[in-house]
C-alpha positions in Angstrom: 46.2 30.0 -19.3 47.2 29.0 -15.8 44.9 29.8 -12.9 45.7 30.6 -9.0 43.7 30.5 -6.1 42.4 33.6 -5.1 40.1 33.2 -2.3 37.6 30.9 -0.5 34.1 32.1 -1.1 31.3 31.4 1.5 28.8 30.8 -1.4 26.1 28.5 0.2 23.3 29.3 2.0 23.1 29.0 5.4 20.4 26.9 7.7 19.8 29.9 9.8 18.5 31.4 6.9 16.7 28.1 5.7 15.4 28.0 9.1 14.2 31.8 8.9 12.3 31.5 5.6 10.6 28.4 6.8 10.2 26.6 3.9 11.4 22.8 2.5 14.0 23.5 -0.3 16.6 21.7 -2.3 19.3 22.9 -1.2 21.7 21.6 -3.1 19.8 23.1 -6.1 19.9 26.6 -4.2 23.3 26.2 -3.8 24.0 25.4 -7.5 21.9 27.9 -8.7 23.8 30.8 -6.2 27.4 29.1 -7.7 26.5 29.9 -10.9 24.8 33.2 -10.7 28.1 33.9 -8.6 30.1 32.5 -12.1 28.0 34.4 -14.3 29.4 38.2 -12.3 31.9 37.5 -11.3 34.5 39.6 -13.2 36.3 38.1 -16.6 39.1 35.5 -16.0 37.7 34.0 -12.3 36.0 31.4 -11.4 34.6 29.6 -8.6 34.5 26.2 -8.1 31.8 24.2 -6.1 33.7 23.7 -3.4 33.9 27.2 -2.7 37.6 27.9 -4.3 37.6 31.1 -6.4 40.6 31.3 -9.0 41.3 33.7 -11.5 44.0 34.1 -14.4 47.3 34.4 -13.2 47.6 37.8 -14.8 44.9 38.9 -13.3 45.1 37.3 -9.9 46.1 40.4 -7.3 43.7 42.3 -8.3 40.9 39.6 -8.4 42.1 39.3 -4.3 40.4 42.3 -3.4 36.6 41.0 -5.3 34.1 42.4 -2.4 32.7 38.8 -2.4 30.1 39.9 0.3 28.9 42.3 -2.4 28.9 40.3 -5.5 26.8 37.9 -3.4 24.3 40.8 -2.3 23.3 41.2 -5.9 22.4 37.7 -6.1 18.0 37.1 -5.9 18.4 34.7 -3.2 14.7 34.9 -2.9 13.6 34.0 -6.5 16.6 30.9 -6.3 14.2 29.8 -3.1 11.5 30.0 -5.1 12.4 28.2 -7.9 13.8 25.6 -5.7 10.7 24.9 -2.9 10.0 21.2 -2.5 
């Protein structure tokens, strides 16, 4: 099943925020760890890629453009990904 790109999802955390919670973490870890909790509700037939490119099936693929990314993101425990990931 052919897939198309959908969107560009801002998935990573930010040093602001690393620099907020004050704390040494792997980031790269947090990072994976937010990509696939992304992957794991994120509706059936999309998928984002590490990178940061969100693609769904091609049948699918209008209405996966209007995904509230922002939200989906929202529901995500950042805090508990930070603390599984402290140096």
């Amino acid at each position: 099943m052919a897939k198309v790109e959908i969107a560009t999802v801002p998935y990573t955390v930010s040093a602001d925020y690393y620099a907020e919670v004050g704390a040494d973490f792997d980031t790269e870890a947090v990072d994976d760890a937010v990509l696939a909790q992304l992957n794991l509700i994120a509706p059936d037939g999309v998928v984002i890629h590490r990178n940061g490119k969100a693609f769904a099936d091609e049948e699918i693929a209008e209405s996966a453009r209007s995904i509230d990314w922002e939200a989906l993101l929202a529901t995500i425990d950042l805090d508990q990904i930070l603390a599984d990931n402290a140096k």
